[in-house]
C-alpha positions, 0 to 999 in steps of 0.5 A: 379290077384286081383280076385284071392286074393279076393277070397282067403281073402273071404274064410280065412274070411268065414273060421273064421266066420265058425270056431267062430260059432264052437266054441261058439257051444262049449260052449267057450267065445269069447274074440277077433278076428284078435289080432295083436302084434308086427306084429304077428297075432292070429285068434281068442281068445277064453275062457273056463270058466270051465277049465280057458283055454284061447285058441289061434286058428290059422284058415286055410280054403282051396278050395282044396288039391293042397297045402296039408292039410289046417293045415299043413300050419301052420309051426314052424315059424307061430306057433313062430309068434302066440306064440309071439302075445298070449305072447302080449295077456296076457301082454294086459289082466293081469287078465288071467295071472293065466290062462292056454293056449293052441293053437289049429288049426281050419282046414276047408276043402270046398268041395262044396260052401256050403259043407266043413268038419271041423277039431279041434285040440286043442294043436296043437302045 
């Protein structure tokens, strides 16, 4: 059973090291990674700088469809916890608070060990 877990915690974390790199490719800026407040955690936390977006991701990596689509995971409840901790974000940093948002979802979909397809939505929610 806990071989289990590890394997599900290493492929959440290989799925945000993956979705991190997709981003920087964007030309986005890293701000923070596994923000937490009020026990409610954000993923990663990302800038654009041309349009003054700070962007909140919520990562979902999976190994297989037996579940669905990794992003369909992210329900009304989990998108309520990550507006919660975007709304901790900005109280954290004033100096964004003229800044947009925006929530975006990262979906990364492993076909093979080294193989996996990767879906961006912005404004998923």
């Amino acid at each position: 059973m806990i071989d289990f877990f590890e394997k599900r915690r290493n492929l959440g974390k290989t799925g945000e090291k993956i979705a991190m790199n997709f981003l920087k490719n964007k030309n986005l800026t890293f701000l923070k990674k596994n923000f937490i407040f009020m026990r409610c955690e954000i993923d990663l936390i990302f800038l654009n700088k041309e349009t003054r977006t700070i962007i909140f991701v919520e990562v979902k990596t999976r190994a297989n469809k037996n579940y669905g689509e990794p992003e369909d995971s992210v329900t009304f409840y989990k998108q309520r916890n990550i507006q919660k901790a975007a709304y901790g974000f900005m109280i954290k940093y004033p100096k964004y608070e003229s800044y947009d948002i925006r929530f975006d979802i990262i979906s990364i979909m492993f076909e093979s060990e080294k193989e996996y397809k990767i879906s961006h939505i912005e404004e998923a929610f």
